[in-house]
MOPAC internal coordinates of N, CA, C and O (Angstrom, degrees):
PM7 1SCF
backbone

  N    0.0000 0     0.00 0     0.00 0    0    0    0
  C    1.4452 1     0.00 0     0.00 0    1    0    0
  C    1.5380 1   108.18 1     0.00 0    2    1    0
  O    1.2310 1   121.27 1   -91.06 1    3    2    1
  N    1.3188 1   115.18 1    88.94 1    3    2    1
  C    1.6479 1   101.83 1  -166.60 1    5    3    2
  C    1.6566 1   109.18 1   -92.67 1    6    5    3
  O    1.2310 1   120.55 1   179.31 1    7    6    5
  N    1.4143 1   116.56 1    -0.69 1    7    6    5
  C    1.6352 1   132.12 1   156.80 1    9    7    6
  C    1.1810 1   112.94 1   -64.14 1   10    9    7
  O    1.2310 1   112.74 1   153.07 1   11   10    9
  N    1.6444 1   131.31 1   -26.93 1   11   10    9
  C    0.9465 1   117.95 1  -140.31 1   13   11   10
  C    1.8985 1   128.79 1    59.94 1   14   13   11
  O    1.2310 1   129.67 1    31.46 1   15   14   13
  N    1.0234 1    98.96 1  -148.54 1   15   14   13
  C    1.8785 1   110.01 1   171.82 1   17   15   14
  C    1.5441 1    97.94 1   -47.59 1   18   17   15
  O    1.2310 1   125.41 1   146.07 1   19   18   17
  N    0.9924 1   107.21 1   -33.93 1   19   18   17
  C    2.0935 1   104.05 1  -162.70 1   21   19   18
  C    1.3347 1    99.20 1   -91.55 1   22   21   19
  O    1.2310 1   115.49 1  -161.19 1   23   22   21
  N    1.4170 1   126.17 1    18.81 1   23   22   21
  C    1.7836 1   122.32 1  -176.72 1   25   23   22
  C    1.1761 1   102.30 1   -52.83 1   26   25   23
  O    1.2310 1   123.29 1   123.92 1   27   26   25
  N    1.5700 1   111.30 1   -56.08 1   27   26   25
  C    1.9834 1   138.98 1  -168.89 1   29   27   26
  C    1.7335 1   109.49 1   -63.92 1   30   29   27
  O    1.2310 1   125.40 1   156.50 1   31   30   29
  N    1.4682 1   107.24 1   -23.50 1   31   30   29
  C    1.2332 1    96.73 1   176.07 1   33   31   30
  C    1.1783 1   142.67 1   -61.07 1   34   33   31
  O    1.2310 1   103.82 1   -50.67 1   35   34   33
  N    1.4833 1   147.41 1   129.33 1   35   34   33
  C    1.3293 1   143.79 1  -161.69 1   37   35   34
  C    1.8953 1   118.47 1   -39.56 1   38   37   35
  O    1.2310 1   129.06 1   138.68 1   39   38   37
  N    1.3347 1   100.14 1   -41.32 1   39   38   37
  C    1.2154 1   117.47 1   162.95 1   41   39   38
  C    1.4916 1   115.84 1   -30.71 1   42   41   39
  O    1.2310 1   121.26 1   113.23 1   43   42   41
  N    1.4684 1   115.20 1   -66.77 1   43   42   41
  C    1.1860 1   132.20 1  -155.48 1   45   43   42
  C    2.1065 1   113.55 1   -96.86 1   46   45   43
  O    1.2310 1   132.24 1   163.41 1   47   46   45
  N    1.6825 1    93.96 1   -16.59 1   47   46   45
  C    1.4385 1    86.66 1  -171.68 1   49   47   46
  C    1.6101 1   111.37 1   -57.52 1   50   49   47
  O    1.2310 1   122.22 1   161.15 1   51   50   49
  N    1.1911 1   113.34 1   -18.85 1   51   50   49
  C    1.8827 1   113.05 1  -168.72 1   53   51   50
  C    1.9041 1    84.62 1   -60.21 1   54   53   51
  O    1.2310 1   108.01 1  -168.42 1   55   54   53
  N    0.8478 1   140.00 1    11.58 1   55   54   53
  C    1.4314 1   123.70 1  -172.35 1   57   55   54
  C    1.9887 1    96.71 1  -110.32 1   58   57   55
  O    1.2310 1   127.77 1   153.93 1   59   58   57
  N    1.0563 1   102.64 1   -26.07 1   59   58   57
  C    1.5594 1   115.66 1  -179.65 1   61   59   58
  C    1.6358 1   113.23 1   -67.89 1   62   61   59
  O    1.2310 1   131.49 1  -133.76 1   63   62   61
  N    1.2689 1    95.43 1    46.24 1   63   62   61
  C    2.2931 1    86.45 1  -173.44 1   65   63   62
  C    1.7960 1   100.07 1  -128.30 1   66   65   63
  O    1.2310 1   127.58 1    -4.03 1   67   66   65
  N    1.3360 1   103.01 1   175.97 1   67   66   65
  C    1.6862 1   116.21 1   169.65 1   69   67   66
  C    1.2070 1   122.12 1   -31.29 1   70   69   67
  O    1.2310 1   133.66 1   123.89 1   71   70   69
  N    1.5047 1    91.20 1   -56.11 1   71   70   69
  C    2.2146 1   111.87 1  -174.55 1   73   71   70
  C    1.1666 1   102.29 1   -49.82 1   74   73   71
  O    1.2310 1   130.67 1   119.56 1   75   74   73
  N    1.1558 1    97.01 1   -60.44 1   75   74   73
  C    1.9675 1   111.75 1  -173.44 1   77   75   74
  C    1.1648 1   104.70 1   -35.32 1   78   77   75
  O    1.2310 1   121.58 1   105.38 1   79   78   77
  N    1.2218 1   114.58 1   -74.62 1   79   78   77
  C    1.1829 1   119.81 1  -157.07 1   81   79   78
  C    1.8675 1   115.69 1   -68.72 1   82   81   79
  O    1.2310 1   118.03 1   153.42 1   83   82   81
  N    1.3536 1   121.36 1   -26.58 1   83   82   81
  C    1.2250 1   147.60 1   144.23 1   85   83   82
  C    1.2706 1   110.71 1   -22.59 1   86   85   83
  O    1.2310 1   124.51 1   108.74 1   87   86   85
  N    1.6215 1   108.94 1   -71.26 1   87   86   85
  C    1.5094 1   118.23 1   171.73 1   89   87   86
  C    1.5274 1   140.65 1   -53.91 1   90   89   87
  O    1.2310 1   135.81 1   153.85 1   91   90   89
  N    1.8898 1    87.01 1   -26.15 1   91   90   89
  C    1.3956 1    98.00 1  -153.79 1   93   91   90
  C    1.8036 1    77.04 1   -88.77 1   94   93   91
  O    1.2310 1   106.11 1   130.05 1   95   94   93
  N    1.2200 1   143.41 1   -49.95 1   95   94   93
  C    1.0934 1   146.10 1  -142.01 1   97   95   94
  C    1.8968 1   107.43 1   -77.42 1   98   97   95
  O    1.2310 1   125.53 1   158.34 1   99   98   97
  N    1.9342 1   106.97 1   -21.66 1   99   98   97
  C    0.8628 1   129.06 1   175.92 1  101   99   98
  C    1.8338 1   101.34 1   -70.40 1  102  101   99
  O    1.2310 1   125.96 1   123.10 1  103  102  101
  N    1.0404 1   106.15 1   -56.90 1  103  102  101
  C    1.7039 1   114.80 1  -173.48 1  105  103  102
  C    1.4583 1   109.26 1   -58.40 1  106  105  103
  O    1.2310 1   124.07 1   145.78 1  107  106  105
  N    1.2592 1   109.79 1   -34.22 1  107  106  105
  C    1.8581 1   119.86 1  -174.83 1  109  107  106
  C    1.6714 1    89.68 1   -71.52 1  110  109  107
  O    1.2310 1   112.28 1    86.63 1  111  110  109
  N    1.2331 1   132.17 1   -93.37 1  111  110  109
  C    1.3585 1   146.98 1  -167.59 1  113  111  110
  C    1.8426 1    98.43 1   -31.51 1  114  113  111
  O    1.2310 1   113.83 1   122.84 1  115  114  113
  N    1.1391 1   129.28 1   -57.16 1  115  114  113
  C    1.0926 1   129.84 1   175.11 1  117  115  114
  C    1.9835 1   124.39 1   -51.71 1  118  117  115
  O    1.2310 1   128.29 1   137.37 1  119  118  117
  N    1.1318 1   101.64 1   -42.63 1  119  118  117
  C    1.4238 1   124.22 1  -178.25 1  121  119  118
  C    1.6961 1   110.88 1   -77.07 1  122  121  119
  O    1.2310 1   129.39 1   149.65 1  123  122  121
  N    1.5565 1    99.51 1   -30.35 1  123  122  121
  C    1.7658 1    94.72 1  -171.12 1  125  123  122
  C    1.5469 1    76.37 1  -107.76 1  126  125  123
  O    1.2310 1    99.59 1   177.12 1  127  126  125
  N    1.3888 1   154.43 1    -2.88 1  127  126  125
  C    1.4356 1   123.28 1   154.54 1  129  127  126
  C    1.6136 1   121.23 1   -74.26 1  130  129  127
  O    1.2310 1   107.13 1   145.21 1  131  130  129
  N    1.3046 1   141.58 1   -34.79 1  131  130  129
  C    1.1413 1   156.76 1  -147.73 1  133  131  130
  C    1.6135 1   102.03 1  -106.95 1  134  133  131
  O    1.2310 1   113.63 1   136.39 1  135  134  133
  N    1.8221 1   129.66 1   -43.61 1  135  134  133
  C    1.0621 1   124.65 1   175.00 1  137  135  134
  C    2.0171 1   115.60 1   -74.14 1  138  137  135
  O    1.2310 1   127.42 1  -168.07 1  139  138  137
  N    1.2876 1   103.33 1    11.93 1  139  138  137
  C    1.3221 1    99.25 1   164.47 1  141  139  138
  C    2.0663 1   114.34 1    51.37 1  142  141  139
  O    1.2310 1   122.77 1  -168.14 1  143  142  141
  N    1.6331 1   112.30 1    11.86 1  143  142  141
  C    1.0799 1   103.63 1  -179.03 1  145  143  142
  C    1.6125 1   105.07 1   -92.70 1  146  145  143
  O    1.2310 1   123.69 1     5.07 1  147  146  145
  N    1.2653 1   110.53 1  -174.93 1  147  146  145
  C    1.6592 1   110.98 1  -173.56 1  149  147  146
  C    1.3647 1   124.24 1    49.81 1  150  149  147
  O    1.2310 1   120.36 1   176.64 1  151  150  149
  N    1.3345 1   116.92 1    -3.36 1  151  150  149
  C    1.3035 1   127.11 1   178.10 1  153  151  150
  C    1.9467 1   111.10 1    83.18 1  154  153  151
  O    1.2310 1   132.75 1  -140.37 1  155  154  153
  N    1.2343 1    92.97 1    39.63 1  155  154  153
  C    1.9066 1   100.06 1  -168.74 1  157  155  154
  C    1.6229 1    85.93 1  -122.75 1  158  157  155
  O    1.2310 1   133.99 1   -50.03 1  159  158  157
  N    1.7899 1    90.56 1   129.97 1  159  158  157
  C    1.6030 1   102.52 1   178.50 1  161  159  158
  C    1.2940 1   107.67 1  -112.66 1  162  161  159
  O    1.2310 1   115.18 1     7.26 1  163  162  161
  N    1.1413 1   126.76 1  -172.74 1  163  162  161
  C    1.2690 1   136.52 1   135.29 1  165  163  162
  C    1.7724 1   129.69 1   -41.93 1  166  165  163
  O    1.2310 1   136.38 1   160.82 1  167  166  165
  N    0.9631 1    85.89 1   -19.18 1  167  166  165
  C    1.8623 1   112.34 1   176.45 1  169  167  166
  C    1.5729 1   111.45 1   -64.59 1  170  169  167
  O    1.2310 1   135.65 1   126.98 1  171  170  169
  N    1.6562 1    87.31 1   -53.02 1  171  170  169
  C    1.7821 1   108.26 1  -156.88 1  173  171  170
  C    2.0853 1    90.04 1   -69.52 1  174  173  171
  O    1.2310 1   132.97 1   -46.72 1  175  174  173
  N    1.5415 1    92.54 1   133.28 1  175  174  173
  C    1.3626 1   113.36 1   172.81 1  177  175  174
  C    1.9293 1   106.22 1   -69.22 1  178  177  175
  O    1.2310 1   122.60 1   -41.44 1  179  178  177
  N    1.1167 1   112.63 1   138.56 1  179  178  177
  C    1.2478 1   113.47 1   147.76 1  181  179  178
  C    1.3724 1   124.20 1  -114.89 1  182  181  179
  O    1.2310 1   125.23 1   -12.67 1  183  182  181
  N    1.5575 1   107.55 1   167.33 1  183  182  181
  C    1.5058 1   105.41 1   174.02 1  185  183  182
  C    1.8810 1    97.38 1  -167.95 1  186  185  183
  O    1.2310 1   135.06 1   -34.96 1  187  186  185
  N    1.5667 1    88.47 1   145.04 1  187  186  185
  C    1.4941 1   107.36 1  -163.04 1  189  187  186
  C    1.3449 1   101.33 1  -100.65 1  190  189  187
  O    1.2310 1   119.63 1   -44.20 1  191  190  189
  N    1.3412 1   118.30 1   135.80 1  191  190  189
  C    1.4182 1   123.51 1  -167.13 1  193  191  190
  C    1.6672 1   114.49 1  -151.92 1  194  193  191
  O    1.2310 1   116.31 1   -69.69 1  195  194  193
  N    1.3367 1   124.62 1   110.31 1  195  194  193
  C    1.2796 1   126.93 1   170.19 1  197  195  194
  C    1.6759 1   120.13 1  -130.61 1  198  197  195
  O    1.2310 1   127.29 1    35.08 1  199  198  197
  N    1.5175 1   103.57 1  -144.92 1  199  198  197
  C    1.3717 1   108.42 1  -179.29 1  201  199  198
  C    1.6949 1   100.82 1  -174.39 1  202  201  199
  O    1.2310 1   125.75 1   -48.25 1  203  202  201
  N    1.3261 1   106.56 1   131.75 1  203  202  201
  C    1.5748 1   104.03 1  -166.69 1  205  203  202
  C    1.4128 1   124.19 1    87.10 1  206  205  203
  O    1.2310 1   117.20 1    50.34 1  207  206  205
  N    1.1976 1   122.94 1  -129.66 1  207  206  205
  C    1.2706 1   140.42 1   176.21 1  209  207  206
  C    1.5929 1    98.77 1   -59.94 1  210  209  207
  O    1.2310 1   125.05 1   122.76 1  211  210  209
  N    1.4840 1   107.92 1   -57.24 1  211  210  209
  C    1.3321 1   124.21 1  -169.72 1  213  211  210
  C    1.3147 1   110.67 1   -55.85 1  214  213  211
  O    1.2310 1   118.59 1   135.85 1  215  214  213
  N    1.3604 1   120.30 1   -44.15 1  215  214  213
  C    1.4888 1   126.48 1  -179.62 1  217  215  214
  C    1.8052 1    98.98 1   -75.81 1  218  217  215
  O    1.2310 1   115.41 1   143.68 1  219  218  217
  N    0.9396 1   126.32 1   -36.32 1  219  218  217
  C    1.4886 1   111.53 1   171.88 1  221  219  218
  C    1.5763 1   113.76 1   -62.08 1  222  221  219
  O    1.2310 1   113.86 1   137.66 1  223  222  221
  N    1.2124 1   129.23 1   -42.34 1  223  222  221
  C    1.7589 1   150.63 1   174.03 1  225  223  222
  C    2.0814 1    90.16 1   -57.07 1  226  225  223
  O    1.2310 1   125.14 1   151.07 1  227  226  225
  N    1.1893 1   107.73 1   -28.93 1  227  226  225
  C    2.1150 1    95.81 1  -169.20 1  229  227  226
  C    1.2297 1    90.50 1   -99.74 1  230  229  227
  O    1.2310 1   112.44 1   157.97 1  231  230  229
  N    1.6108 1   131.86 1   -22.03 1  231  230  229
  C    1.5190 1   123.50 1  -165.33 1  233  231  230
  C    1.7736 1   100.27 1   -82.00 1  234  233  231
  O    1.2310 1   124.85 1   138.86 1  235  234  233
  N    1.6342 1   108.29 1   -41.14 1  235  234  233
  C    1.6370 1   120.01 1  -175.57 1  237  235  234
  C    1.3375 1   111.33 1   -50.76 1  238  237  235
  O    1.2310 1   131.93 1   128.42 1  239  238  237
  N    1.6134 1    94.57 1   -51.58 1  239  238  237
  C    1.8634 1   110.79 1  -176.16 1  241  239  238
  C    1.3636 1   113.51 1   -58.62 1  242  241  239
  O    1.2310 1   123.69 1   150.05 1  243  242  241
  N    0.8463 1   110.53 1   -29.95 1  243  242  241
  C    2.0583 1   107.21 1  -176.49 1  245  243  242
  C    1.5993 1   106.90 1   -95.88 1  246  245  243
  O    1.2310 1   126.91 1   156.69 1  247  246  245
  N    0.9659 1   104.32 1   -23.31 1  247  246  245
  C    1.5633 1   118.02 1   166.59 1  249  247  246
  C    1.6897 1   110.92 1   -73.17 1  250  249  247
  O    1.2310 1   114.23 1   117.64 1  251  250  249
  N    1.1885 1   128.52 1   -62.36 1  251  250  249
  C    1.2977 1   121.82 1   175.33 1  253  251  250
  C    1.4087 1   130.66 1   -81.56 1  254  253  251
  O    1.2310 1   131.98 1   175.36 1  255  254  253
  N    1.5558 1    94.48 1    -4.64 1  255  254  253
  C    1.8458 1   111.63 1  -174.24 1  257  255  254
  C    1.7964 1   121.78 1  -157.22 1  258  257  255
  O    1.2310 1   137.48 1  -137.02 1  259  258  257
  N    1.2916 1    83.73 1    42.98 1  259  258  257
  C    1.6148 1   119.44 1   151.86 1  261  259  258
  C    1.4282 1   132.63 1   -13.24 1  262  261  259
  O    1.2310 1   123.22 1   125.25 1  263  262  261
  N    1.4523 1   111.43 1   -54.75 1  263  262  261
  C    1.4713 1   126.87 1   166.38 1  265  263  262
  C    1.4386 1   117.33 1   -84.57 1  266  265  263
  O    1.2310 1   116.00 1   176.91 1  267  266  265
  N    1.9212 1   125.20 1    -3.09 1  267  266  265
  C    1.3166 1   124.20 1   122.61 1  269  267  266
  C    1.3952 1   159.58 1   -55.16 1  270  269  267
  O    1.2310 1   134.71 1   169.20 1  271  270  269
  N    1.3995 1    89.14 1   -10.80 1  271  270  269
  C    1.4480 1    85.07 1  -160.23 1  273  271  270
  C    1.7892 1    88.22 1  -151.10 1  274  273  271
  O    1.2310 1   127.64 1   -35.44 1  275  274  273
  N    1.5529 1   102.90 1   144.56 1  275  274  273
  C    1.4086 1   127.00 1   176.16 1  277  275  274
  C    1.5231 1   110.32 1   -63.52 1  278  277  275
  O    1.2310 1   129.14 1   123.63 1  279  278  277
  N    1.2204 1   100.00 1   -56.37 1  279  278  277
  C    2.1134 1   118.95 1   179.01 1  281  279  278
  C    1.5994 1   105.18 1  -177.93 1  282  281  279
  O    1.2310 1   130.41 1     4.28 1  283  282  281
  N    1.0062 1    97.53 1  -175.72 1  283  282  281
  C    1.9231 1   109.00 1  -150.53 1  285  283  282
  C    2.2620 1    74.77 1  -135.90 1  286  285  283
  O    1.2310 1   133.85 1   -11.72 1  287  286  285
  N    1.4183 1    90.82 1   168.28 1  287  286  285
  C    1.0559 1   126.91 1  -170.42 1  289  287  286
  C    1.7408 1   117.86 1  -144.00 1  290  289  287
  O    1.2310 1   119.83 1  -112.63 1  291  290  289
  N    1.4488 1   117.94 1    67.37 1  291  290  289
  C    1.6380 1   110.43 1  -153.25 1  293  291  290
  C    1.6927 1    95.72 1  -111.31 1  294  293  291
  O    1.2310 1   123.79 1   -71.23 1  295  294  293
  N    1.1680 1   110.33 1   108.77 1  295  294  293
  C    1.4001 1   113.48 1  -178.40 1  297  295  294
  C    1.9407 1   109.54 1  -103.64 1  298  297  295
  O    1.2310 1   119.06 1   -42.03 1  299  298  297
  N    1.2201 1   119.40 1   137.97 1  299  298  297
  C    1.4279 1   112.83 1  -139.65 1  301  299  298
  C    1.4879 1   132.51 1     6.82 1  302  301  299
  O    1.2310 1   128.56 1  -128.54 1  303  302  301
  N    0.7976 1   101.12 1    51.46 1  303  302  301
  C    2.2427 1   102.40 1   179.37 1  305  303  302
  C    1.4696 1    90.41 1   -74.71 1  306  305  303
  O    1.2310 1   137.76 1   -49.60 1  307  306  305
  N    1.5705 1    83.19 1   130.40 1  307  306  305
  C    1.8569 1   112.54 1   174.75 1  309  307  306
  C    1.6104 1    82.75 1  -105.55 1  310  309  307
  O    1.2310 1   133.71 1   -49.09 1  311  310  309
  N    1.6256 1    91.10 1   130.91 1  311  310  309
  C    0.8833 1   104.66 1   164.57 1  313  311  310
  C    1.9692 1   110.47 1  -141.21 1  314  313  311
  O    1.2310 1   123.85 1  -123.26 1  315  314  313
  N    1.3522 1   110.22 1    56.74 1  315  314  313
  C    1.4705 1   154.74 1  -139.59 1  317  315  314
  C    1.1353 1   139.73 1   179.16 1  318  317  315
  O    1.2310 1   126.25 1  -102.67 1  319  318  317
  N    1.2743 1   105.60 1    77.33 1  319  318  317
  C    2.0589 1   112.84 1  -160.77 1  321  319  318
  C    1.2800 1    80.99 1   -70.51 1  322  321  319
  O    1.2310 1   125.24 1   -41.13 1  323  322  321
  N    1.7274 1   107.53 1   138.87 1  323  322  321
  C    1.6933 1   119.40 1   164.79 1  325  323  322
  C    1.4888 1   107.15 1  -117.10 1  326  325  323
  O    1.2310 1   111.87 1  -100.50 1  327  326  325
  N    1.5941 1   132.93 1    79.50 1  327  326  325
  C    1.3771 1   123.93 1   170.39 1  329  327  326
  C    1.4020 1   129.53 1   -22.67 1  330  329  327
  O    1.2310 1   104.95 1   -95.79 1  331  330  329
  N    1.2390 1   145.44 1    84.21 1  331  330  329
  C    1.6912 1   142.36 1  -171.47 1  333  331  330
  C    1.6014 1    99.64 1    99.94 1  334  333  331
  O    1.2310 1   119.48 1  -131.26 1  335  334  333
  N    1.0705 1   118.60 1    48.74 1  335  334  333
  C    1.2849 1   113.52 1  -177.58 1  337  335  334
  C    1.4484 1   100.38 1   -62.21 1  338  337  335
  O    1.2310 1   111.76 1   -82.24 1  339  338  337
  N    1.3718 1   133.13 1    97.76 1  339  338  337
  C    1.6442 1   122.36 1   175.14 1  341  339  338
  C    1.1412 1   125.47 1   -84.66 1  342  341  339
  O    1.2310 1   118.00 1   165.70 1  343  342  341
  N    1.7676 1   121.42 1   -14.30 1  343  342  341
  C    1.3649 1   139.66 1  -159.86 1  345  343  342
  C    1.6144 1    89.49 1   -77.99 1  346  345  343
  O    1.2310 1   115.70 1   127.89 1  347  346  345
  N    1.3827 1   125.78 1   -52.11 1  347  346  345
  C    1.7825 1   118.79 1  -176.82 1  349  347  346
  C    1.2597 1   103.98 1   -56.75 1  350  349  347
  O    1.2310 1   113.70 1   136.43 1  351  350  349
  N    1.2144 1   129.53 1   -43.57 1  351  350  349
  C    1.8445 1   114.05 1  -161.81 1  353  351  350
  C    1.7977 1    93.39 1   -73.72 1  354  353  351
  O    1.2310 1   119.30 1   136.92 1  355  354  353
  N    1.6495 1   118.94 1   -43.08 1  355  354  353
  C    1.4380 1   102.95 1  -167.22 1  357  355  354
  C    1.4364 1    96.72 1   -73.37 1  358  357  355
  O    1.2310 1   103.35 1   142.61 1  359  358  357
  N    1.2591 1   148.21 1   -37.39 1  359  358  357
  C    0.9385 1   150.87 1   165.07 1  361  359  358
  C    1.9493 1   118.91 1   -15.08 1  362  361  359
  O    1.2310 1   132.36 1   122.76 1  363  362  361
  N    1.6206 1    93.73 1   -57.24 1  363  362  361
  C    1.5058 1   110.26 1  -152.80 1  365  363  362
  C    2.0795 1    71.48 1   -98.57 1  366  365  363
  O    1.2310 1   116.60 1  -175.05 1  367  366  365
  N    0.8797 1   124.07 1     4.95 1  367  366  365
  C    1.7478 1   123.37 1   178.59 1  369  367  366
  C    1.1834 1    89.02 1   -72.03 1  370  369  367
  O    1.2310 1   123.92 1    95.91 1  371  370  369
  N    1.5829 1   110.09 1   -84.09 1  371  370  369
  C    1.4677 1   138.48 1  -163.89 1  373  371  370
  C    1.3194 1    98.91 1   -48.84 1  374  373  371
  O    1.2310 1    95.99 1   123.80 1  375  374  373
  N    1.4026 1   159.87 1   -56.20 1  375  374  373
  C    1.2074 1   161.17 1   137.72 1  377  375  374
  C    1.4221 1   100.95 1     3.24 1  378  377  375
  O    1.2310 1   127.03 1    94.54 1  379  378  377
  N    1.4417 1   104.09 1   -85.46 1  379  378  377
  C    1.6416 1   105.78 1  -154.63 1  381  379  378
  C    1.8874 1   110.47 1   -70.53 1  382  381  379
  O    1.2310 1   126.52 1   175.30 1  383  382  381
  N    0.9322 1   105.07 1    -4.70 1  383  382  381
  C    1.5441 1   115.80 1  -172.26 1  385  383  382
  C    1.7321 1   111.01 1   -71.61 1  386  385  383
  O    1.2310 1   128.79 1   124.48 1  387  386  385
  N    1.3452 1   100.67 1   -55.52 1  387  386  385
  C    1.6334 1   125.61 1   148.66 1  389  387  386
  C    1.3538 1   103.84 1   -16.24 1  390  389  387
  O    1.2310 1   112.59 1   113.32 1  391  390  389
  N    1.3080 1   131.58 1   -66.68 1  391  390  389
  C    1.2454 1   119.24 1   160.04 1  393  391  390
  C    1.1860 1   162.17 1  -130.98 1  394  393  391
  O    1.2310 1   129.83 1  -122.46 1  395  394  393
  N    1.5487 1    98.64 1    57.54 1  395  394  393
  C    1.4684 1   142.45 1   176.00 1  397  395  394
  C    1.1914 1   149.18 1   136.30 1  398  397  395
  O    1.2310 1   114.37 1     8.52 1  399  398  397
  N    1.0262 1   128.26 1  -171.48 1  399  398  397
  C    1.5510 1   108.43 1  -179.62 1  401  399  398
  C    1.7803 1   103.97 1   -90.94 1  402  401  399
  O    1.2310 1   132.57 1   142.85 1  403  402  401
  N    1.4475 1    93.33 1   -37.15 1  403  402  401
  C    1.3912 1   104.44 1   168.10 1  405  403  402
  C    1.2462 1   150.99 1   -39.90 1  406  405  403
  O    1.2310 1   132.07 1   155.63 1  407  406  405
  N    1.7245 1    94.29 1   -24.37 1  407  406  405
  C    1.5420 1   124.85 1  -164.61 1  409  407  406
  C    1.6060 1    95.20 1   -92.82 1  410  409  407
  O    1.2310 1   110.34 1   149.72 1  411  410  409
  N    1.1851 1   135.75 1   -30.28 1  411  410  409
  C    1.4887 1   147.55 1  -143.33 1  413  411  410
  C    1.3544 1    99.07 1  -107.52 1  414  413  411
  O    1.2310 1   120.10 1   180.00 1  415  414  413

């Protein structure tokens, strides 16, 4: 929260996007290789790894910041807003139904 209380404020949401977070993840990885703390060098490999959203955010990062990172690890990353996506809820239906009525 680098606003503090005012993170949420309208002011500040343009800071809430992909890039951002792209950047910001670029500045972290860079800063804990070069300050030599924790025992992480310039040496030490990284690699970006999610699932979902997150796996779209590890697929972007190795894609736009290459000379960070060893390889990415992106396990379903949408990288494809689907408005009414209905196929996940029947999806996660048919799933939970499997085992019970209870489960659903």
């Amino acid at each position: 929260m680098p606003f503090g209380n005012q993170s949420l404020s309208t002011n500040n949401l343009k800071y809430l996007n992909g890039g951002q977070a792209l950047r910001d993840l670029a500045y972290f990885i860079t800063k804990m290789s070069k300050g030599g703390q924790y025992r992480i060098t310039t040496k030490n490999p990284w690699i970006t790894i999610g699932g979902s959203y997150p796996g779209a955010m590890a697929a972007w990062f190795r894609n736009k910041y290459p000379h960070l990172t060893i390889g990415s690890i992106s396990s379903s990353g949408v990288v494809l807003a689907v408005e009414d996506f209905k196929m996940f809820d029947e999806q996660i239906y048919l799933s939970a139904i499997k085992s019970g009525e209870f489960c659903v």
